[in-house]
C-alpha positions as CSV (number, residue, x, y, z in Angstrom):
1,X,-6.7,-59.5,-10.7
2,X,-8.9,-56.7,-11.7
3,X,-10.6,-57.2,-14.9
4,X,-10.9,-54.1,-17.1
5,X,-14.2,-53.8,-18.9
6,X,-14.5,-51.7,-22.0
7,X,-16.8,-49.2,-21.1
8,X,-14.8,-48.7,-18.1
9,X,-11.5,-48.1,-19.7
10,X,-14.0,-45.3,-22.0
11,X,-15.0,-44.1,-19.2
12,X,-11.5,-43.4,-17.6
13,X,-10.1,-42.4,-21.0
14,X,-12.9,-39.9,-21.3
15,X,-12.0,-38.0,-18.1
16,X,-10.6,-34.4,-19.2
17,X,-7.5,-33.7,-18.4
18,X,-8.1,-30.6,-16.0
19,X,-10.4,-32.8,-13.8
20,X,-7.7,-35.6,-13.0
21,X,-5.5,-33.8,-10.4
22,X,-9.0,-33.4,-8.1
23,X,-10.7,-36.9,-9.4
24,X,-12.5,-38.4,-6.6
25,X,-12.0,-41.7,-8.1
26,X,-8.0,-41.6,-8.5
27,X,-6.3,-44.5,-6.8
28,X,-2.3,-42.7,-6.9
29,X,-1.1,-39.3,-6.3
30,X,-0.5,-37.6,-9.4
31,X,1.4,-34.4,-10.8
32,X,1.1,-32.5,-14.2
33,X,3.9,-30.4,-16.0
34,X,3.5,-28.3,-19.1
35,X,6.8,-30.1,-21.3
36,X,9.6,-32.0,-21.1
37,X,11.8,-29.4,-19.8
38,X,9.9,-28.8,-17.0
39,X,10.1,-32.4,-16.2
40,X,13.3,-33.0,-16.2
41,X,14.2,-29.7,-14.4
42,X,11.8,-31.2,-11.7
43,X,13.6,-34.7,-11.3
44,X,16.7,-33.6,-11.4
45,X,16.3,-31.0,-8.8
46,X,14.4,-33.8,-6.1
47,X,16.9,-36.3,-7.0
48,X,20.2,-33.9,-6.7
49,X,17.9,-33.0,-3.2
50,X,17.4,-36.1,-1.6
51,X,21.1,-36.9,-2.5
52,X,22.8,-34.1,-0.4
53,X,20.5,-35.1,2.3
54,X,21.7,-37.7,2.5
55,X,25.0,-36.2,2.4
56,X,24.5,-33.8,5.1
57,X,23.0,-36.9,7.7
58,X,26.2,-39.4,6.6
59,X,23.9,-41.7,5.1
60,X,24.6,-43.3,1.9
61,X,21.7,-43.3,-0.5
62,X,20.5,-46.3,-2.7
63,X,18.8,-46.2,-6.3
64,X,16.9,-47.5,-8.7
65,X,17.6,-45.6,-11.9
66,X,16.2,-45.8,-15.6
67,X,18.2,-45.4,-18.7
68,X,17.4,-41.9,-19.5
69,X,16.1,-39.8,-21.3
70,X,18.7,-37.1,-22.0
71,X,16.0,-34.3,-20.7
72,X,16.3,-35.9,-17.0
73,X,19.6,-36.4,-16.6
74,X,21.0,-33.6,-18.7
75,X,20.0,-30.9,-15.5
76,X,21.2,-33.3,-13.3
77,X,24.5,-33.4,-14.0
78,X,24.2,-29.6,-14.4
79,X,23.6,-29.2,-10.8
80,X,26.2,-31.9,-9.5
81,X,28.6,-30.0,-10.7
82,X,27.5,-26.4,-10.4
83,X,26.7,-27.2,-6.7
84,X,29.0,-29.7,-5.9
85,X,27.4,-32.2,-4.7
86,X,29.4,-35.5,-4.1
87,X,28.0,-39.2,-5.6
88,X,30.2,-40.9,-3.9
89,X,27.8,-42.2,-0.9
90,X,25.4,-42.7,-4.0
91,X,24.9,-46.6,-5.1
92,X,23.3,-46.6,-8.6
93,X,21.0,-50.4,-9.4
94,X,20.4,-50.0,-13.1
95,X,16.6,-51.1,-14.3
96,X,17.5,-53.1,-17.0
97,X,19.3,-53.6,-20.1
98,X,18.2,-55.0,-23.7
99,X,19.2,-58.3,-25.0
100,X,20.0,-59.7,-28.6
101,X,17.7,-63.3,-29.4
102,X,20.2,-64.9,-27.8
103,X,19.5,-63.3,-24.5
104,X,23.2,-61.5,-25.3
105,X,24.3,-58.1,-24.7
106,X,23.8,-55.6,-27.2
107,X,27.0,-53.4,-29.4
108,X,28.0,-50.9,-27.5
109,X,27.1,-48.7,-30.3
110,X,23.3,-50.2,-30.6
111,X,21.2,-47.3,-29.9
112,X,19.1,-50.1,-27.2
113,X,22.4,-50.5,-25.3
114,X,21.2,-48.8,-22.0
115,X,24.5,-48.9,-20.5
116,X,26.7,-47.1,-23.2
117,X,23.8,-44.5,-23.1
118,X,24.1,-43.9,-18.9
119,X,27.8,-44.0,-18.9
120,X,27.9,-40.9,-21.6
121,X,24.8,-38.9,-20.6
122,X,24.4,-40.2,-16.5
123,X,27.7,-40.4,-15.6
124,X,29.9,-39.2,-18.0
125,X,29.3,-35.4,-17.5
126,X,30.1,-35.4,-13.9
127,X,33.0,-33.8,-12.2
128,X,35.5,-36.4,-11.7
129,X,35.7,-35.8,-7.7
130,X,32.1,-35.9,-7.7
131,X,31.2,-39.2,-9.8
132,X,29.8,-42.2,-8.2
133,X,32.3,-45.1,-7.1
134,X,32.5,-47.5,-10.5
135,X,32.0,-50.3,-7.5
136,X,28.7,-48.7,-6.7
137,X,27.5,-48.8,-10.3
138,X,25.3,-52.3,-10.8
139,X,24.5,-52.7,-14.5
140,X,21.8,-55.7,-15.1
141,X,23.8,-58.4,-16.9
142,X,22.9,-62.1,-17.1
143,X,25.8,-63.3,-15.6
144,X,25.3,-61.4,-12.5
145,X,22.0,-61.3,-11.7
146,X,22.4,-63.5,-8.0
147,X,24.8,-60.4,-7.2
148,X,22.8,-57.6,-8.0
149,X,19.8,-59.7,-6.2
150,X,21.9,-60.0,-3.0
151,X,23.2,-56.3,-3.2
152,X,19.8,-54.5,-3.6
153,X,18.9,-56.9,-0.6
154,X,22.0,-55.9,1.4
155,X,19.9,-52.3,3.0
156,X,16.8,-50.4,1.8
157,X,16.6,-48.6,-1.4
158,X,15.9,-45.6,-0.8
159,X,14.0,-44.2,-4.3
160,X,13.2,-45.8,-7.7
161,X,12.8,-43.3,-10.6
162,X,11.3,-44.6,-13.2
163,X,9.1,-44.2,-16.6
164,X,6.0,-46.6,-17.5
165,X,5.8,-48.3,-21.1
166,X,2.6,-48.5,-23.2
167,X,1.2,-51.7,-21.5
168,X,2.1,-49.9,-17.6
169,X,5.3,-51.7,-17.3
170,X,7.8,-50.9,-14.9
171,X,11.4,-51.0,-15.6
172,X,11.0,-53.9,-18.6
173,X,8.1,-55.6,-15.7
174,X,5.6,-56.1,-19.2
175,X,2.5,-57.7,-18.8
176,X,2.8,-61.2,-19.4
177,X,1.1,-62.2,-22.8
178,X,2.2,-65.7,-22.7
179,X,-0.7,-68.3,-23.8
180,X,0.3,-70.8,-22.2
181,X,1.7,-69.3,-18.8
182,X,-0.3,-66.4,-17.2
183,X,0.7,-65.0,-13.8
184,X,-1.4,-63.2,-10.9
185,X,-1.1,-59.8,-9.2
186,X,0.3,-61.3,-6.5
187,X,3.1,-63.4,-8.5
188,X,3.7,-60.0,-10.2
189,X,4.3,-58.0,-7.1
190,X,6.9,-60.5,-6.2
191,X,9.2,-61.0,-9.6
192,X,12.6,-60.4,-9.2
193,X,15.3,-59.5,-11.5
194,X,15.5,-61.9,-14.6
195,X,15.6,-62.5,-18.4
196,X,12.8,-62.6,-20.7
197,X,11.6,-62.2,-23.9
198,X,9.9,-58.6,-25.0
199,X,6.2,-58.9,-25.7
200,X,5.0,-58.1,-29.5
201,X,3.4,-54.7,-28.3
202,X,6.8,-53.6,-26.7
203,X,8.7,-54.0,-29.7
204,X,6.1,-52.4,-32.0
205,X,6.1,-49.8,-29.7
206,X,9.5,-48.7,-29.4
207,X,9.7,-49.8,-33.1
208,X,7.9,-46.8,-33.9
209,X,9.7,-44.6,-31.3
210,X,13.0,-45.4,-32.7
211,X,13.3,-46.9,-35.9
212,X,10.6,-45.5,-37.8
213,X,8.3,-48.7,-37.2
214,X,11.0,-51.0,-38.3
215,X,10.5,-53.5,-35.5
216,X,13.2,-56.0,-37.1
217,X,15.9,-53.8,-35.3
218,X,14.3,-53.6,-31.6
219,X,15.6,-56.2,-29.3
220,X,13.9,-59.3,-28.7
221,X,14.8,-59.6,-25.4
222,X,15.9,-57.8,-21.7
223,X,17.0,-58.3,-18.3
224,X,14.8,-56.5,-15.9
225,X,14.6,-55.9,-12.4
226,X,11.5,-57.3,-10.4
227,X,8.7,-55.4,-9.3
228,X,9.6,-56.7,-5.9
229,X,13.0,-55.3,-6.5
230,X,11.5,-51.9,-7.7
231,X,8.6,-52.0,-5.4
232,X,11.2,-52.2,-2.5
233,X,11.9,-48.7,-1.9
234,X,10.6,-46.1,0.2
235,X,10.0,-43.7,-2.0
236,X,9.1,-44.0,-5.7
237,X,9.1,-41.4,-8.3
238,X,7.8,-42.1,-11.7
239,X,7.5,-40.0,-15.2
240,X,6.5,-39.9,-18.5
241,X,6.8,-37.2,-21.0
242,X,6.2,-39.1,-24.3
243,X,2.8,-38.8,-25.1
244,X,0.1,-40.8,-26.4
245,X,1.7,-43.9,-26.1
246,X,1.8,-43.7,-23.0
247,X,-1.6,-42.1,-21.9
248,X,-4.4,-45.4,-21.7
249,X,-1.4,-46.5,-19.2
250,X,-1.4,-43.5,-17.1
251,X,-5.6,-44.3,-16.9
252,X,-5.6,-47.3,-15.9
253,X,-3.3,-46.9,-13.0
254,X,-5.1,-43.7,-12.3
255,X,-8.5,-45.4,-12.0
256,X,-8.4,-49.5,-12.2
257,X,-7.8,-51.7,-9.6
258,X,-4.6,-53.8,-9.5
259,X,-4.0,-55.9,-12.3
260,X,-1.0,-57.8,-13.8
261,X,-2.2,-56.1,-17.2
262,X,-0.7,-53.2,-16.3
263,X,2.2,-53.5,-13.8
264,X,2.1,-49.7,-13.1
265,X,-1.4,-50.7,-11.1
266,X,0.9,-52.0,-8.3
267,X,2.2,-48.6,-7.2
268,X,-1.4,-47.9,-5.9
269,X,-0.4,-49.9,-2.6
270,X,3.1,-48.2,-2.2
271,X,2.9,-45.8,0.4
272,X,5.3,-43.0,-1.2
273,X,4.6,-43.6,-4.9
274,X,4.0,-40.2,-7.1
275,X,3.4,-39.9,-10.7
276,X,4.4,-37.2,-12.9
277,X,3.3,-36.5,-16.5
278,X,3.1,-34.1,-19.0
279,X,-0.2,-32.4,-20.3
280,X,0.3,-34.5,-23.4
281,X,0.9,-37.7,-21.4
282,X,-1.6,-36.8,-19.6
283,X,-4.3,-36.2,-22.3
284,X,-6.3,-38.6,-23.9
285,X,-7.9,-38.3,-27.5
286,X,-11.2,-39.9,-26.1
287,X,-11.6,-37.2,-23.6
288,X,-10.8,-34.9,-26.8
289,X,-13.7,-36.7,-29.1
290,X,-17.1,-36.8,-27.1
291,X,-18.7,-36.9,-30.4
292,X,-16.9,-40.7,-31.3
293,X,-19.4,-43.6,-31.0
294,X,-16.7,-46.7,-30.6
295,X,-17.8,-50.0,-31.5
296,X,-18.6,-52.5,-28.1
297,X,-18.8,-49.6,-25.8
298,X,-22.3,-47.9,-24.7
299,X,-21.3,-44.1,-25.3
């Protein structure tokens, strides 16, 4: 495992954000949009692409999908319909889901229920001729996990889209905080699907995304794909237009070495891996303050 040193985590943080695209140091292919819109616009038009490709060589086409947000799949559906373009050679392997403490499924209504989101804002807008088979939609739930393990194993997967969390993760892949039960890079790189708790940092984050900081109402818990699961196919495409909690991540895996710290890091060894982030994401307030002197770091 890599171990990140302060100064070198000031050091990557401090890198402006017009010099990243032509770093010399950057481990992973990486590409900037101005705002959200422009974002989504972008992964709905490859996605909708690679798709009717697929189409057009009788192939079907397997994928890894996240649960949202609206901004991606909104265009998408847009130009499913307005083009036409059929789903139904299109098998959909959902990231994850969210979990109650007992490692239960959420309300439909919960605003964390991943699946009650996709089916209104991922599926629920396309033309009915066009949809994607309901056999062909795999939703992580407890109870089938040995299924969805054997199905994604069935053929290739052909892309995982994606976002990255504040600590790098991958699908709900965290970084394992556990005193008493670290793991290695290499034990990392090969987790399948499964359920776990949520680490304290995840629910404080998405506390504050959410709920206003009220972290009593974020679920404890998730199933999750495995990086290997994730890792698996050939091309991967991941995104991130929500700003600053999101951009020490997008430095590290720029610029560190692999490290079970921050899943994301694993992507560096993926030969079709391609990250996408906003100017905001992709900003940093260190890069912003050269004037700050921060405590434990030689400025």
């Amino acid at each position: 495992m890599y171990p990140i040193s302060n100064q070198e985590l000031y050091e990557w943080c401090k890198v402006p954000v017009n010099e990243l695209l032509d770093h010399p140091k950057r481990r992973i292919p990486l590409r900037l949009v101005e705002d959200s819109a422009e974002m989504g616009m972008l992964m709905a038009r490859e996605f909708a692409d690679d798709i009717r490709l697929a189409n057009a060589e009788g192939r079907p086409f397997r994928a890894i999908v996240p649960c949202g947000p609206k901004a991606w799949y909104e265009p998408f559906v847009k130009i499913i319909n307005e083009e036409s373009i059929e789903l139904t050679n299109l098998t959909v392997f959902h990231m994850d889901e969210c979990l109650d403490w007992e490692g239960k499924l959420l309300s439909r209504k919960d605003p964390y229920n991943f699946r009650s989101f996709m089916e209104t804002h991922f599926y629920g807008g396309v033309r009915p001729e066009l949809a994607v088979p309901h056999k062909q939609r795999y939703f992580p739930v407890p109870s089938a996990i040995e299924t969805i393990k054997s199905r994604i194993a069935e053929a290739p997967i052909d892309l995982t889209l994606g976002g990255w969390g504040q600590d790098g993760h991958l699908a709900y892949n965290q970084a394992r905080r556990h005193p008493y039960s670290s793991i290695t890079v290499e034990q990392l790189r090969n987790s399948e699907i499964r359920v776990q708790d949520n680490n304290l940092d995840t629910i404080i984050a998405l506390a504050q995304r959410t709920y206003g900081g009220a972290y009593q109402f974020v679920p404890p818990m998730s199933i999750t794909l495995g990086m290997r699961e994730c890792l698996s196919a050939k091309k991967i495409r991941i995104y991130s237009d929500t700003g600053a909690w999101k951009q020490t991540a997008l430095r590290v895996a720029l610029f560190s070495g692999e490290t079970a710290e921050y899943p994301m890091t694993l992507l560096q060894s993926h030969p079709d891996a391609l990250l996408t982030a906003t100017l905001e994401t992709a900003a940093h307030p260190i890069a912003e303050h050269p004037e700050w002197e921060i405590n434990g770091v030689q400025v």
